[in-house]
N, C-alpha and C positions, 0 to 999 in steps of 0.2 A: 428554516434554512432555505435560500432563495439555491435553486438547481438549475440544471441545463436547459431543461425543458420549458420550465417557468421564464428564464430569460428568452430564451429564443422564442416565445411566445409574446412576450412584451414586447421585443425586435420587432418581429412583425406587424404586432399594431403600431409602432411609430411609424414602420416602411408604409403603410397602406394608408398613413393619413398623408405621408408624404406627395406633392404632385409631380416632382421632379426624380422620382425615384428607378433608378434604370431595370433593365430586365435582367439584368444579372444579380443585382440583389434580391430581385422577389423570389430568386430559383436558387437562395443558398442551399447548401445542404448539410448535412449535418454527418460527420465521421462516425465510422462504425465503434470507434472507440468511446466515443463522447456516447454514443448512445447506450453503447455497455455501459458505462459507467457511472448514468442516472438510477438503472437496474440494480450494478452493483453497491454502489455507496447506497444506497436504500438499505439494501439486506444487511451491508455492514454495520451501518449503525441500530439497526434491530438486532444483529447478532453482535455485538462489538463485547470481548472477554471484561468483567470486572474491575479490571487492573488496567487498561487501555483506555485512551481517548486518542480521537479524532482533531484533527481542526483544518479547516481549508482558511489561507489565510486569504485568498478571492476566492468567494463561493461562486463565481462565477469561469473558475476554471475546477472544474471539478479533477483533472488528472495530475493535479498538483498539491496536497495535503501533507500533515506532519501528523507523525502519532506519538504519543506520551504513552512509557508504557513505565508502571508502577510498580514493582514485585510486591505479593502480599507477604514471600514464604523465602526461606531460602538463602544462599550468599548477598543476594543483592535487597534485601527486601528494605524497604525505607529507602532505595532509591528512587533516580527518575531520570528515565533516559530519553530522548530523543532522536526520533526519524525525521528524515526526510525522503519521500517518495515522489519519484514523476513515473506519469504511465506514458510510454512513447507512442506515437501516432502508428505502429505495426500491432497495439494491443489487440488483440488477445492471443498472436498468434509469437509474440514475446512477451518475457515478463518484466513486470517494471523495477525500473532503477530505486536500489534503497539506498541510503547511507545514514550509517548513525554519526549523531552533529554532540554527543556527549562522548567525552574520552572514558576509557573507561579500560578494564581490563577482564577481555573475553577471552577465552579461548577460538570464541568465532566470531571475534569483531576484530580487526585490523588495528594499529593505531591513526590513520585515515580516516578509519568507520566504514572499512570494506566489511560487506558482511558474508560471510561462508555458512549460505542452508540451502541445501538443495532445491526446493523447491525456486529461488532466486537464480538458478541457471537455467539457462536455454537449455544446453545439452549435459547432463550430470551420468556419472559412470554407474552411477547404482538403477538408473533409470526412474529414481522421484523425481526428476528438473519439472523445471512446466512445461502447462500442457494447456491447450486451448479449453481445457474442460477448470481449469484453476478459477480460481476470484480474489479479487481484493481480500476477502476476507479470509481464504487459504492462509495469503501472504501474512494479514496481521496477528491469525493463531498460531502462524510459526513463527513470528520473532516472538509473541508473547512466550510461545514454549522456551526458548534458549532463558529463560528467567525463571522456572519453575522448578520445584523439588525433582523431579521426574529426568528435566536434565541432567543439574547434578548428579545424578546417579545412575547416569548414562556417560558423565565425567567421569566417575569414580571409578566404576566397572572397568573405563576404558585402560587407565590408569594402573589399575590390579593387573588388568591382561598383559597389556605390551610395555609399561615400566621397568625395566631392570635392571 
């Protein structure tokens, strides 16, 4: 997988054979974001759950990816759904934009594909929203959870309790 690192490195050897090449290019710099985020997509595709894939559709923007996430177990299992994620130029100190791009029927999926999980707010009432200590990969084991037996019965419970 061609990454951030690896292309800004190629940049620069084309800048440097360059003769015409001004002082503003040789002192580009590189966002604090973009550089999270060679770190994080790293660790995420080393830790990425069973039932999840990745895909950057320009590996050369790495804060723009789609995730497929499969259920093995559960209401949905034999499906497959689809995200879409952009990390904004404030990451890490906000979390990044999700939305699911398959219709579906969630209890916390919107019919838009708004998604409701706390860790996906800035500021959340329970005090789980994010937090400059989150990662990519926070992000893709909590949508992966809203698909798993564990939720549903965090559905179900909820359903017993306040149903009447």
């Amino acid at each position: 997988m061609l990454t951030l690192a690896s292309k800004l490195k190629r940049d620069d050897g084309l800048k440097g054979s360059r003769t015409s090449a001004t002082a503003s290019d040789s002192t580009r710099r590189v966002s604090v974001r973009d550089r999270l985020l060679v770190k994080e997509v790293a660790e995420l595709e080393a830790n990425l759950p069973c039932t999840c894939k990745v895909h950057f559709p320009d590996p050369n923007k790495l804060h723009c990816f789609q995730l497929t996430v499969t259920p093995d177990e559960g209401y949905y299992q034999g499906g497959k759904f689809q995200f879409e994620t952009e990390v904004p130029d404030a990451y890490n100190m906000v979390p990044p934009k999700v939305k699911c791009l398959t219709r579906i029927w969630h209890p916390n999926i919107t019919e838009t594909g708004e998604i409701c999980l706390s860790l996906l707010r800035e500021h959340s009432i329970d005090g789980t929203g994010w937090a400059p200590t989150r990662t990519l990969k926070d992000v893709v084991w909590g949508l992966n959870s809203l698909f798993t037996e564990d939720f549903r019965n965090k559905v179900e419970d909820y359903i017993k309790r306040y149903a009447r």
